[in-house]
N, CA, C and O of each residue as an XYZ file, in Angstrom:
304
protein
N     -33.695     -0.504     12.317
C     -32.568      0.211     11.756
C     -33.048      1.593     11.322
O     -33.967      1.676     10.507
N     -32.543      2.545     11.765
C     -32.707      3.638     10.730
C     -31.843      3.927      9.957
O     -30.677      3.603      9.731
N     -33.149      5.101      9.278
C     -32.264      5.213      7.948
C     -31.701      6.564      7.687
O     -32.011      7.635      8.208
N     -30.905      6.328      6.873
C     -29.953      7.558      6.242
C     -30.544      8.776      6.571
O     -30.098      9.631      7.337
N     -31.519      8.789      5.972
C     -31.906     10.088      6.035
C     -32.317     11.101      7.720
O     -32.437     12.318      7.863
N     -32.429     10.039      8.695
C     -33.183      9.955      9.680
C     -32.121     10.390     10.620
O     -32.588     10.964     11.604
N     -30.517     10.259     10.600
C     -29.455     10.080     11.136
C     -29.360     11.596     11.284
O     -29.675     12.451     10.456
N     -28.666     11.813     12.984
C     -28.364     13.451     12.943
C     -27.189     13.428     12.728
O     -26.330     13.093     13.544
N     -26.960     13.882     11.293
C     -25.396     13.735     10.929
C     -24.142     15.081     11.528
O     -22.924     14.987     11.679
N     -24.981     16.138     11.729
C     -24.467     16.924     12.739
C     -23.901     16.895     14.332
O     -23.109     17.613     14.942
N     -24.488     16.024     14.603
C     -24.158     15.272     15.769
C     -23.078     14.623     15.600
O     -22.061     14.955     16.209
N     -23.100     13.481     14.662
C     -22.220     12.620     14.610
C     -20.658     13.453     13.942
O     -19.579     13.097     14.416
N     -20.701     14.628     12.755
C     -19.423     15.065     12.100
C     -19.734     16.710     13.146
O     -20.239     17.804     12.896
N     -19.233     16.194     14.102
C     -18.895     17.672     15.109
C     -17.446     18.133     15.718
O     -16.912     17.401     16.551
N     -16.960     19.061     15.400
C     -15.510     19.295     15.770
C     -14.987     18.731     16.948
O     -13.888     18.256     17.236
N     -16.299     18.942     17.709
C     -15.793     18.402     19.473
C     -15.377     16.771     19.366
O     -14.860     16.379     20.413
N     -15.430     16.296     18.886
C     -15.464     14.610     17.895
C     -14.104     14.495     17.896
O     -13.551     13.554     18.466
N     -13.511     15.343     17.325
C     -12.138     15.334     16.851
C     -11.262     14.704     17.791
O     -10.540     13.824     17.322
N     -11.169     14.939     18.926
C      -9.932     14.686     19.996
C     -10.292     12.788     19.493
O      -9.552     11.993     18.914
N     -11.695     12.616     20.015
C     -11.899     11.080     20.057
C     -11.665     10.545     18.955
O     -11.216      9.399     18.989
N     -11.876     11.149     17.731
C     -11.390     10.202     16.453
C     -10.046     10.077     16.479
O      -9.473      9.064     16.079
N      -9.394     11.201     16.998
C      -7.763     10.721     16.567
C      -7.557      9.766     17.587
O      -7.468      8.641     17.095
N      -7.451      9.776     18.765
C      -7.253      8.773     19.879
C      -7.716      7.478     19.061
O      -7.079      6.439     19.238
N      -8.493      7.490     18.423
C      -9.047      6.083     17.925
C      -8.143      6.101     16.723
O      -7.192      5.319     16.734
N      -8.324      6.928     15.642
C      -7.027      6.060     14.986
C      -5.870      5.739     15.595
O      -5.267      4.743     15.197
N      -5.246      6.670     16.873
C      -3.772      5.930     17.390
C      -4.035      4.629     17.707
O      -3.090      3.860     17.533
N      -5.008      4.185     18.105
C      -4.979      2.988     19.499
C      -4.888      2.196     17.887
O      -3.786      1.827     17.481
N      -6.260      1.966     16.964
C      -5.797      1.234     15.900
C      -4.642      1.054     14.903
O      -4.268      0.031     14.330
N      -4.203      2.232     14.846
C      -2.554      1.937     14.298
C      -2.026      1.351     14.940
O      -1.553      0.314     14.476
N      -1.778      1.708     16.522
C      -1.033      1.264     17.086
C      -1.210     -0.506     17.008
O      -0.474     -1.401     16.593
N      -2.343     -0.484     17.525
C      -2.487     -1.992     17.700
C      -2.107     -2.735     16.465
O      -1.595     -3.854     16.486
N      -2.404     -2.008     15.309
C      -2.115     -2.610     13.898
C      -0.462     -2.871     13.741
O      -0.024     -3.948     13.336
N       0.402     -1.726     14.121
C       1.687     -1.888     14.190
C       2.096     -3.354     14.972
O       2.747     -4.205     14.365
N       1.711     -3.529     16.176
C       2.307     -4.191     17.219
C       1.867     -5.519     15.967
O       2.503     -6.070     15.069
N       0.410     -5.641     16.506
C       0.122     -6.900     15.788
C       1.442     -7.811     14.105
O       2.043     -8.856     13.857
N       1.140     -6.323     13.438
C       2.667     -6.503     12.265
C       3.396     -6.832     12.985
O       3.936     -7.900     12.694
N       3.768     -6.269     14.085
C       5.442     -6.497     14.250
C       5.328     -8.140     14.840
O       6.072     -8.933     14.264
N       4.711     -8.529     15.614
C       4.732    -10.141     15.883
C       4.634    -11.090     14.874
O       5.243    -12.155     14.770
N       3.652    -10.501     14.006
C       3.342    -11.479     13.051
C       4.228    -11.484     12.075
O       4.037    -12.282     11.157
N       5.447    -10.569     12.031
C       6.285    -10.930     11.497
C       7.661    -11.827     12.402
O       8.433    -12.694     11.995
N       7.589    -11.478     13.115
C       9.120    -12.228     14.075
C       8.498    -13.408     14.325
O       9.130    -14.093     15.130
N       7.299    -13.991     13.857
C       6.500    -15.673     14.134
C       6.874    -15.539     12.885
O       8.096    -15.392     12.923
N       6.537    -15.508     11.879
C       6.729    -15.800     10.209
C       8.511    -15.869     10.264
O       8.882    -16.996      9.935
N       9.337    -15.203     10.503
C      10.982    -15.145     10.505
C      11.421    -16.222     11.235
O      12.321    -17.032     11.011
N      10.507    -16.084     12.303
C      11.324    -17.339     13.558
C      10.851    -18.862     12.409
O      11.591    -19.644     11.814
N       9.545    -18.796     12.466
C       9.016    -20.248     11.202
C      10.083    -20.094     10.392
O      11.121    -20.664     10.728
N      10.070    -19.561      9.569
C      11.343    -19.731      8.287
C      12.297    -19.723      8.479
O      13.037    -19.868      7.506
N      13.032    -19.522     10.078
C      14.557    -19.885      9.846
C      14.346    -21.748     10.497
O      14.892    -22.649      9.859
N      13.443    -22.100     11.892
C      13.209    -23.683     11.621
C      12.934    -24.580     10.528
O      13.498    -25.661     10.357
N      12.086    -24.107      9.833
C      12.182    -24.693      8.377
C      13.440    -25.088      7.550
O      13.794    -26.181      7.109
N      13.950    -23.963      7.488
C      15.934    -24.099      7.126
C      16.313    -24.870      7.953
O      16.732    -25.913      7.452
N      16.359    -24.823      9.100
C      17.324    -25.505      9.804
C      16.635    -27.251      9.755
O      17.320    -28.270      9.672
N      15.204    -27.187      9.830
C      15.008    -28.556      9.649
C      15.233    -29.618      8.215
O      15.371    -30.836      8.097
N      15.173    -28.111      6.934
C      15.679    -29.101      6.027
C      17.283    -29.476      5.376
O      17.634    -30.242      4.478
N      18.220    -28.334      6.496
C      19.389    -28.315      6.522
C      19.792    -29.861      6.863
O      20.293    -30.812      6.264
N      19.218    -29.528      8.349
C      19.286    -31.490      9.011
C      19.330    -32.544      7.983
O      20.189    -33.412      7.832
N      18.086    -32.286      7.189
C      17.190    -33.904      6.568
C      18.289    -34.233      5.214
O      18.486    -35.287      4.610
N      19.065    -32.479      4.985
C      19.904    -33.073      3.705
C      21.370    -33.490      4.489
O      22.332    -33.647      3.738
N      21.513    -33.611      5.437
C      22.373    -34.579      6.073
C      23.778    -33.259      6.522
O      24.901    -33.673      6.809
N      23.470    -31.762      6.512
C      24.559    -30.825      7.127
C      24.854    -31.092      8.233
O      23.921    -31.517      8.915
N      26.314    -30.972      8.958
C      26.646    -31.164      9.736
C      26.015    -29.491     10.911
O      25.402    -28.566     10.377
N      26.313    -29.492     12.250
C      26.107    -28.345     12.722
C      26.959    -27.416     12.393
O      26.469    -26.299     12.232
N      28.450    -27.567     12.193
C      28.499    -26.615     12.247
C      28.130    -25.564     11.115
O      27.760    -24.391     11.078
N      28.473    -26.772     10.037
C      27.943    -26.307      8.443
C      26.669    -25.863      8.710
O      26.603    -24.883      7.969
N      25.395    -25.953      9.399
C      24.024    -25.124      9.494
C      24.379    -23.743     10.109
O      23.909    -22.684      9.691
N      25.336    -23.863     11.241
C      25.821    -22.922     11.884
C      26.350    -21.696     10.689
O      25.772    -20.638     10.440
N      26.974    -21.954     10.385
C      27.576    -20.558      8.808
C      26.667    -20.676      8.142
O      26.243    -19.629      7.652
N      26.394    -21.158      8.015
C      24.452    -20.711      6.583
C      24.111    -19.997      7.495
O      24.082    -18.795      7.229
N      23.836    -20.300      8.496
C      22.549    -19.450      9.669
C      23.606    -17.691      9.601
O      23.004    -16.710      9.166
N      25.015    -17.537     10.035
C      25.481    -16.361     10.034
C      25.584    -16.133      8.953
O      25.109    -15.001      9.041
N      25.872    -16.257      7.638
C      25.929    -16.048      6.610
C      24.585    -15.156      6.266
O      24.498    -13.968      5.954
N      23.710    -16.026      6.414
C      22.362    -15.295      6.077
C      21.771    -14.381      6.862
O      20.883    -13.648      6.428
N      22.361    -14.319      8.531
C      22.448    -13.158      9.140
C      22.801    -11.890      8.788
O      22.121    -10.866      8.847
N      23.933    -12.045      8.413
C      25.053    -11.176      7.962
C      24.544    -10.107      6.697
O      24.990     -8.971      6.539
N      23.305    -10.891      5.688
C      22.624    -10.407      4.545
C      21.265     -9.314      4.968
O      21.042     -8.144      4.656
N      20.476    -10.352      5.857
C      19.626     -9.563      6.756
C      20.336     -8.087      7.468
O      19.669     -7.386      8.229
């Protein structure tokens, strides 16, 4: 390993650098965005089966799950 001191830090913090660091934060935002955005519509999609499975178990009829489900659309 080297060390700190040993590092050509001029090399590494050089203007010409610049284009490639930003490209690298886009790709990681980006990827960070996408990733959020699934991992939320899996977490939403889970929590509306959950409802609907404990809608079932307390004995609602469909269509009665059916208007909870738009109802709570409608809030969203």
């Amino acid at each position: 390993m080297i060390p700190l001191a040993e590092v050509n830090w001029e090399a590494i913090i050089n203007p010409n650098n610049t284009p490639i660091a930003a490209l690298a934060m886009v790709v990681i935002v980006g990827t960070a965005a996408v990733i959020g955005g699934i991992w939320y519509a899996v977490r939403k999609h889970d929590a509306e089966v959950r409802l609907k499975r404990d809608l079932v178990a307390k004995g609602y009829t469909a269509d009665d799950i059916e208007r909870i489900l738009q109802a709570k659309q409608s809030k969203d």
